[in-house]
LUMPA-103698 format. One record per residue (C-alpha): z negated, x, y. Coordinates in steps of 0.05 Angstrom, whole numbers, plus 5000, padded with zeros to 4 digits. Layout:
BEGIN
ZXY
...
REM end
This chain:
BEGIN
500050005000
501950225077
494950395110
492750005175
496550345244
489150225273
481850145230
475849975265
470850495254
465350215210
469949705166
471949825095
479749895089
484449905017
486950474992
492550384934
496450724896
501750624845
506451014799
510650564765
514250754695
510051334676
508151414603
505151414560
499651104602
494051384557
496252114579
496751954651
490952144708
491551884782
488152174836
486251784909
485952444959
483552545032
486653165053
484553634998
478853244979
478652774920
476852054938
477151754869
480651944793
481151554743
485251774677
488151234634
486151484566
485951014509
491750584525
497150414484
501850994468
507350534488
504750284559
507850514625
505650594691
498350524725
495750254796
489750564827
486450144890
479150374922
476250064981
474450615036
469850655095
472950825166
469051445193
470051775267
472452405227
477451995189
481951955257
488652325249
486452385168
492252485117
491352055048
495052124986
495852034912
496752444862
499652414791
497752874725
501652664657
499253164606
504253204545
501153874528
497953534465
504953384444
507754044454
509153934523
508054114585
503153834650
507553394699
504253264762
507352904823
504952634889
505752164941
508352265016
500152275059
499351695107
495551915167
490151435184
487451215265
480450935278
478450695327
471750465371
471550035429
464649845457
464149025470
462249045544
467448905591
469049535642
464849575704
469649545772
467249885825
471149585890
469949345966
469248545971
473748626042
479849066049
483649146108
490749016107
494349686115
487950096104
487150516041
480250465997
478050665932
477550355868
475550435800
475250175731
470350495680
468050375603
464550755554
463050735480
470750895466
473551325408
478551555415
478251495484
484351985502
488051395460
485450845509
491450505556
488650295631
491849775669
489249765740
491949175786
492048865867
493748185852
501548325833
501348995848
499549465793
495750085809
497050795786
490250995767
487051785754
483451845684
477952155683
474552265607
468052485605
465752525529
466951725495
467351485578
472851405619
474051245685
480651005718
479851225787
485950955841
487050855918
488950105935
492749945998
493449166015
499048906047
500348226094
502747916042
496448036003
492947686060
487447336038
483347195973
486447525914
483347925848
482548625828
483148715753
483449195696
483749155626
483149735573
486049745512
485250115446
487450045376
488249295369
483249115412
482349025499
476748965547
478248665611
474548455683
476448245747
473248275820
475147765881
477048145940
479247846018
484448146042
484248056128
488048336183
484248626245
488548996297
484549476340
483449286413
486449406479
484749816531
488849936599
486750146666
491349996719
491550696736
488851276697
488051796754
486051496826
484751886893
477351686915
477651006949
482050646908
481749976870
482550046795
482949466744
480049466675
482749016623
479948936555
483848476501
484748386425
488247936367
487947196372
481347166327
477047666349
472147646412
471548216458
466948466510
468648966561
462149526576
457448886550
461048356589
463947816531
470247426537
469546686553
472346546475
475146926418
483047056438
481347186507
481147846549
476748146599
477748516657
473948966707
475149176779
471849786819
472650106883
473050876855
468451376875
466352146860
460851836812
466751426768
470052096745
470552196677
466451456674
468251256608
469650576592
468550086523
471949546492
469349256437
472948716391
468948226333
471647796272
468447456223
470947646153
468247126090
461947056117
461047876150
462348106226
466348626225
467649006292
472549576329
472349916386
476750216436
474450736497
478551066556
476351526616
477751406683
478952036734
478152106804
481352536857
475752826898
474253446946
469654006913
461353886922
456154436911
450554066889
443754466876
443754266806
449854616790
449755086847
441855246865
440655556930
436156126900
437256456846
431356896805
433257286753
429257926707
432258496716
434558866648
437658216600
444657986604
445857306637
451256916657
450656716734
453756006743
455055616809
459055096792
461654536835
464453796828
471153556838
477853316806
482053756801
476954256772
475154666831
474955406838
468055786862
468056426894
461256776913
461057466956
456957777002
458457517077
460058367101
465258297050
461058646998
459658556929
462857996890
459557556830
462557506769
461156816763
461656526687
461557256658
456057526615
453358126641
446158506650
442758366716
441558986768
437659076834
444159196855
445658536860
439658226908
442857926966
445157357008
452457036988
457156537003
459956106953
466055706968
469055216923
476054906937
481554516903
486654126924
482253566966
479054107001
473654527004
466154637004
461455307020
453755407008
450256027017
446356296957
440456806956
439457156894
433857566884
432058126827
425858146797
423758736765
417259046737
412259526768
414560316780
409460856802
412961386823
410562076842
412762046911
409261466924
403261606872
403162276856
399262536792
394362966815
391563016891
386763446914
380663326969
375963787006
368163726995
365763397061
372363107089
374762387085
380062137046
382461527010
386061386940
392760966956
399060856915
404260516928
408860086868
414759876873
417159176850
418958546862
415358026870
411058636900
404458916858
398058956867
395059606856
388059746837
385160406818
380260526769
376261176750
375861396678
369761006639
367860576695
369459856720
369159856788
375359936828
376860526891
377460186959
376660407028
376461067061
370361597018
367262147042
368762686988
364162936947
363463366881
362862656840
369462466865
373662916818
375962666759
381162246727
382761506748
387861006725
391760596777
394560016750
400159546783
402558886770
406858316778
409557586747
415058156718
409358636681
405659256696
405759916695
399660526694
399261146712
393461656704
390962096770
387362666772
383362786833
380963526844
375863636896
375764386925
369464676955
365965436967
362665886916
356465886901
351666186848
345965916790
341966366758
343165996697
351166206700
350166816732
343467106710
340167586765
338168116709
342468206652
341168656589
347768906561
347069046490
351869626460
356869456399
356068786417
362468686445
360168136497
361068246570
357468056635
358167336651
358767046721
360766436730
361266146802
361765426819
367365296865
374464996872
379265316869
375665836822
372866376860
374767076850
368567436831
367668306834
361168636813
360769346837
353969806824
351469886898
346270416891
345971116853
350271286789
353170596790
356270636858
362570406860
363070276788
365769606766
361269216720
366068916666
366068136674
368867556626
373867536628
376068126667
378568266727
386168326719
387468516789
391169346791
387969466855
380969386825
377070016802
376870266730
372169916681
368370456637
367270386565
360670106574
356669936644
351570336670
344770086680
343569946760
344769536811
350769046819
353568666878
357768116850
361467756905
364867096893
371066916933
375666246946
380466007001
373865597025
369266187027
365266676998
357866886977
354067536947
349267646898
345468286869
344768306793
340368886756
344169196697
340469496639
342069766570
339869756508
342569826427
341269666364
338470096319
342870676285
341271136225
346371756199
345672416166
342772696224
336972266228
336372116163
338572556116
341872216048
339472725995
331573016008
327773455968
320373375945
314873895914
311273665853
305173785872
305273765950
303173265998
307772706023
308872126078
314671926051
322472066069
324372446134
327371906175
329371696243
333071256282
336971286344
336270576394
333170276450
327869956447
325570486405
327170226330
321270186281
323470526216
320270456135
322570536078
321870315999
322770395931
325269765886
322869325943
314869575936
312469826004
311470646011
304570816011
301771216074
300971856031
302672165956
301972635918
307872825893
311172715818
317272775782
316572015778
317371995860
324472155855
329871635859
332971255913
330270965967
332270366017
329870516090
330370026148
330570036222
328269506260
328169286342
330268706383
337568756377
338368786304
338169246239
340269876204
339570066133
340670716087
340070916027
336371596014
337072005945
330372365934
329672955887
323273265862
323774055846
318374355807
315675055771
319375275708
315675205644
317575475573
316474835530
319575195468
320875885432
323675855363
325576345310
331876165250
331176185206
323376035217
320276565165
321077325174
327977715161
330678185111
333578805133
341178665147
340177955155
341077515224
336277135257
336676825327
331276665380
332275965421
328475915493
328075295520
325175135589
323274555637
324274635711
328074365778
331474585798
333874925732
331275585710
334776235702
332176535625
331677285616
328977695552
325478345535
326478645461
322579135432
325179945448
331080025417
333679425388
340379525400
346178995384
343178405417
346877705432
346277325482
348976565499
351976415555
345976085593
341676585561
337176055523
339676345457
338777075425
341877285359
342177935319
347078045264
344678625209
337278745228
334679275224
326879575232
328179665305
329778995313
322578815289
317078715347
315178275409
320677835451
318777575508
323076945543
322476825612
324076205663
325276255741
327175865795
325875875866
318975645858
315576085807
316176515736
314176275667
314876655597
312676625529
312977195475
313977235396
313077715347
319377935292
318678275233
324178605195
322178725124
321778695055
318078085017
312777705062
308977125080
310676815150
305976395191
306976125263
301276175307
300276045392
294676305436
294676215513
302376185532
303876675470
307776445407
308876995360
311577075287
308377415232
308377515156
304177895103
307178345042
305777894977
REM end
C-alpha cells in the first residue's frame, strides 16, 4: 500500500507489503524495514509446498524522527535446502512526512486604526508546529494579500509584514491569516478601520514682514476634522481659523500652531502643523546679550560674546575707541590683562545700526613682587621704620603681614629694635586668590661684648686644637683683632675662631703667648675694646726622657719605685703599678719586682700613660758543679766538668786546673770542661768561677785519675769535691 503524503504525529498508520507469485510460500521470509532497521519479519514456513505469494501489513506509530523516513520491504526465498541458492529482492522505499500542528488559532498582532496611505506593521504568529519550515502563511488586508517575513524560532514561527491601506480600503475591513501544514490549517482574523486624515494647513499671508506690518494667520483642515489656531478653536469641524497681528521685533521667529482633531471608531486622533513668522528689524544691543561690563579670570579660555537682535542677523564689531585692540568676538581664546579696557561695540545690518560701549575688566590673582615687596630689608637699631608691601591684582589685595610663630599682624610706623629681626609672612588676597611671600627683616646695630662669648681670661690649653673665641654681638658682624698689648705678646696676634683671613693682619704663631690681649670689635655702626688675659697650660706628657722604658733594679737594694716624670702645666701628678695593685712607698728589692709596669700622669687637662720594662740584676752564684761520668777516672779515659751558674745579668765562667794538666776543653760559654786520655796530671782540684758586674762566685772539686776506687761526693762551705778510695 502507498503510505499517507502527510501522518499526524502520534497516530498509528498501515504499513503493507506484498510479493505476489513467489514460491514455494513455505521457503519465503518478508521483511517490513525503516531505513536499515527491521520493523517486522515474518517467514512463511510450514505452508504448502505448492502455495505462492505472501502479504505482510503492520500498523506503525508516527514519530517526529519518522519525518523524511524511507520504508521498505524486503524479500528472502531460500532454495538452498533444495540445492539452490538465496533469492532476495526488495521494494522501491516510500519516504514518509509527519506532521504537528498545535490546535490554537495564531495570535495577530495588528493596530485597530490604520491610516490610509500610512505604512504599519503586522504580524501573524503560531507555535507548536513540526515541521514548521513546511508550514505555508497566508497574510491578508481585506483583498489584498500580504507578503509576509518568516521568522522560525525552534517549533514557532512568526510571519512578520508591513500593511499599507488604500482609499479604497476606507473603512471597516479584516486582517487575516491562516497557516497551513500537512492536511491541516489554523486561521484568525482581526477588524481594522481604515480612515483618512489629511494634515492641516498653515499659511501666513506673508512669511517675512518689515516691522509694522499686518500679517494674517490662517489655520484650516479636511471637512471632518476641527482645528484651533495657537488655542483658538474653529466655530465647527470643516471650518478654518485665522489670526491677524500688527508685526513687531518681539514676533520674530514667533512660531505659530495649528492643530487639527477627528474622531476615529470611538478614539481622537489629532495632527499638527507649525510655521515661523520673521521680521525685518534694525539691530538692538540688549544687556542680556550684550552686558555692559564684562568680568572675566584671567588664565582660562573663554569665548567673549556680545550679541545683538535683528533680522537680517546683524554683525557686532567691538574695538577700543583710540582704534586699539579688537575682540575676537565668538572665538575661544584665553583671557589676558591685555585686554582690560573700554570698547565700542557696533552692530548693524541692513535696517540700520546700533553702538553700546562695553567695559571689560581682567581679574587676576595676587603677585608680590620684589620691587614692590622685596625679600629681605634691613633696619637700624633706634630708627623708625615700617613693614609695607605692595600686591598687585585686581580686584586690588589686601596685605597683612605676619611675623613667624605669632598672630598678630605689623601695622604702623615701629621704632626698631633688636626683637624686630626675624622672618614674617605677608600675605595678599583677593575674590581671584592669594599669594605669600616670606620677609626677612635684619636689624643692624654696634658691637658690643659678654663675658659669656668673649670670656675676659682665657686658658689656652696646648694639643687641644681649639682657638680663642670672641664672639661680638652686632649687625653686620663686627670684625674683631686681638693683639698682646704689653711685654712678649706685643704686637702678636692672638689666633681667634675662626681666623682672621685678612693679608694685612700680623702672623699668627703656632700657639699664643700668655699675656695681655686687646681685642677690638669693628662694624660700619661702630666699634668697642676689650682686654683679655691669655694663659697656658698642657696636658700631661711622658717619653724616654722622663721616663725611661727599660730600668734596672738591685736585688737587694732599696727602692721607691720606677724613675718617672712628666712634663705639663699644672704640674702633672705621676704613679705607677703593677697588674693594677698600687706601688708601695718603699721595697726591698727581688727578682720577683721585675716585670712591667703601667705608670700614669695626671692634671686638669687630661692623661698620659707608659709602660715601663723593669729588670732586676743580681750577684752570680754557682748552683751546680758536676763530674761525668760521676765516679773517679781511669788513666786514658775522658771525663768532663759542667759549671752551672745563676746571675743577671749573666755571668762570665772561668776555671783553674791543677799544674800541669795539659789538653784541656773548653765549651764555648765556658760552662763545660772535658779531657780526653787522662792522665795523673789531670788528677787534682778545679775550681769554676762566675762574674758579672756585681760580684765573683766559685766552687771547687777534686779529680782523681787512677786505678780501681771508691768515689763519694761530698760539699762543705761553697766546696764540692770528688774523691775515691783504692778497694
Amino acid at each position: 500500500m502507498p503510505l499517507p503524503a502527510w501522518q499526524p504525529v502520534g497516530e498509528n498508520f498501515t504499513l503493507s507489503c506484498r510479493v505476489p507469485g513467489a514460491g514455494p510460500r513455505g521457503s519465503l521470509t518478508v521483511t517490513l524495514l525503516r531505513g536499515a532497521r527491521e520493523l517486522v519479519r515474518r517467514s512463511f514456513s510450514g505452508e504448502s509446498p505448492r502455495a505462492r505469494g505472501a502479504v505482510l501489513t503492520a500498523a506503525v506509530l508516527a514519530r517526529r524522527e519518522d519525518h523524511g523516513a524511507n520504508f521498505s520491504c524486503r524479500a528472502e526465498l531460500d532454495l538452498r535446502p533444495h540445492g539452490l541458492g538465496l533469492f532476495e529482492n526488495r521494494s522501491a522505499p516510500r519516504m514518509l512526512r509527519t506532521f504537528a500542528l498545535s490546535p490554537e488559532p495564531p495570535r495577530l498582532a495588528a493596530p485597530r486604526l490604520l491610516e490610509v496611505g500610512s505604512e504599519s506593521p503586522v504580524s501573524c504568529s503560531l507555535d507548536g508546529l513540526f515541521p514548521a519550515s513546511e508550514a505555508r502563511v497566508y497574510l491578508a488586508l481585506g483583498a489584498q494579500r500580504l507578503h509576509p517575513d518568516i521568522i522560525l524560532e525552534g517549533d514557532a514561527l512568526r510571519a512578520a509584514a508591513t500593511a499599507t491601506a488604500s482609499a479604497e480600503q476606507e473603512g471597516a475591513t479584516q486582517l487575516a491569516c491562516s497557516v497551513t501544514l500537512g492536511r491541516e490549517s489554523r486561521e484568525t482574523w482581526e477588524n481594522v478601520t481604515v480612515y483618512s486624515f489629511p494634515a492641516p494647513l498653515l499659511t501666513l499671508s506673508a512669511p517675512s514682514v518689515p516691522e509694522g506690518e499686518t500679517v494674517t494667520v490662517t489655520c484650516a483642515a479636511g471637512a471632518q476634522a476641527l482645528v484651533t489656531l495657537d488655542g483658538v478653536p474653529a466655530a465647527a469641524p470643516g471650518q478654518p481659523v485665522q489670526l491677524q497681528l500688527n508685526a513687531t521685533a518681539n514676533d520674530d521667529r514667533r512660531s505659530f500652531f495649528c492643530d487639527a482633531t477627528l474622531e476615529v471608531d470611538g478614539e481622537v486622533l489629532s495632527k499638527k502643523e507649525s510655521t515661523e513668522l520673521r521680521v525685518l528689524y534694525a539691530p538692538r544691543l540688549d544687556d542680556s546679550d550684550c552686558p555692559r561690563s564684562w568680568t572675566w579670570p584671567e588664565g582660562p579660555e573663554q569665548t567673549l560674546r556680545c550679541e545683538a537682535r535683528g533680522n537680517p542677523a546683524p554683525s557686532v564689531h567691538c574695538a577700543r575707541p583710540d582704534g586699539g585692540a579688537v575682540l575676537a568676538l565668538g572665538l575661544l581664546g584665553p583671557i589676558t590683562r591685555a585686554l582690560a579696557g573700554t570698547y565700542r561695540c557696533t552692530a548693524a545690518n541692513v535696517q540700520g545700526e546700533a553702538v553700546k560701549d562695553v567695559t571689560l575688566t581682567v581679574e587676576y590673582a595676587p603677585a608680590l613682587d620684589s620691587v614692590s615687596c622685596p625679600e629681605r630689608i634691613t633696619w637700624l637699631e633706634g630708627t623708625e621704620a615700617s613693614l609695607s608691601c605692595v600686591a598687585h591684582g585686581v580686584p586690588p589685595p589686601t596685605v597683612s603681614c605676619v611675623r613667624s610663630g605669632a598672630a598678630e599682624v605689623i601695622e604702623g610706623l615701629l621704632h626698631v629694635a633688636r626683637e624686630h629681626a626675624g622672618t614674617y609672612r605677608c600675605e595678599a588676597t583677593n575674590s581671584r586668590g592669594s599669594a605669600a611671600k616670606t620677609v626677612a627683616i635684619t636689624v643692624e646695630y654696634g658691637p658690643s661684648f659678654e663675658e659669656l662669648s668673649c670670656p675676659s681670661n682665657w686658658t689656652w690649653v696646648e694639643g687641644s686644637g681649639r682657638l680663642f673665641s670672641c664672639e661680638v654681638d652686632g649687625k653686620p658682624q663686627p670684625r674683631v683683632e686681638c693683639v698682646g698689648s704689653r711685654g712678649t705678646t706685643e704686637r702678636v696676634l692672638l689666633p681667634l675662631a675662626p681666623p682672621d683671613p685678612s693679608p694685612r693682619a700680623p702672623s699668627i704663631p703656632s700657639e699664643p703667648a700668655s699675656g695681655i690681649y686687646t681685642c677690638n670689635a669693628t662694624n660700619q655702626h661702630g666699634s668697642m675694646v676689650k682686654m683679655v688675659a691669655v694663659s697656658v697650660e698642657s696636658p700631661p706628657k711622658m717619653d724616654e726622657s722622663t721616663c725611661p722604658s727599660h730600668q734596672t733594679w738591685l736585688e737587694g737594694a732599696e727602692a721607691v719605685g720606677p724613675a718617672c716624670a712628666a712634663l705639663g702645666r699644672p704640674s702633672p701628678q705621676v704613679s705607677c703599678s703593677r697588674e693594677g695593685g698600687p706601688w708601695p712607698q718603699r721595697i726591698h728589692v727581688s727578682r720577683q719586682d721585675a716585670g712591667t709596669y703601667l705608670c700614669l700622669a695626671t692634671n686638669a687637662h687630661g692623661t698620659d700613660t707608659r709602660t715601663i720594662t723593669v729588670g732586676v740584676e743580681y750577684r752570680p752564684v754557682v748552683a751546680e758543679l758536676a763530674a761525668s761520668p760521676p765516679g773517679g777516672v781511669r788513666p786514658g779515659g775522658n771525663f768532663t766538668l759542667t759549671c752551672r751558674a745563676e746571675a743577671w745579668p749573666p755571668a762570665q765562667i772561668s776555671w783553674r786546673a791543677p799544674p800541669g794538666a795539659l789538653n784541656i776543653g773548653l765549651s764555648s760559654n765556658n760552662s763545660t770542661l772535658s779531657v780526653a786520655g787522662a792522665l795523673g796530671s789531670h788528677g787534682g782540684e778545679y775550681e769554676c768561677a762566675a762574674t758579672n758586674a756585681h760580684g765573683r762566685h766559685s766552687r771547687r772539686i777534686t779529680v782523681r785519675v787512677t786505678g780501681g776506687r771508691e768515689l763519694g761526693r761530698g760539699c762543705l762551705s761553697q766546696r764540692c769535691g770528688w774523691w775515691h778510695r783504692w778497694k
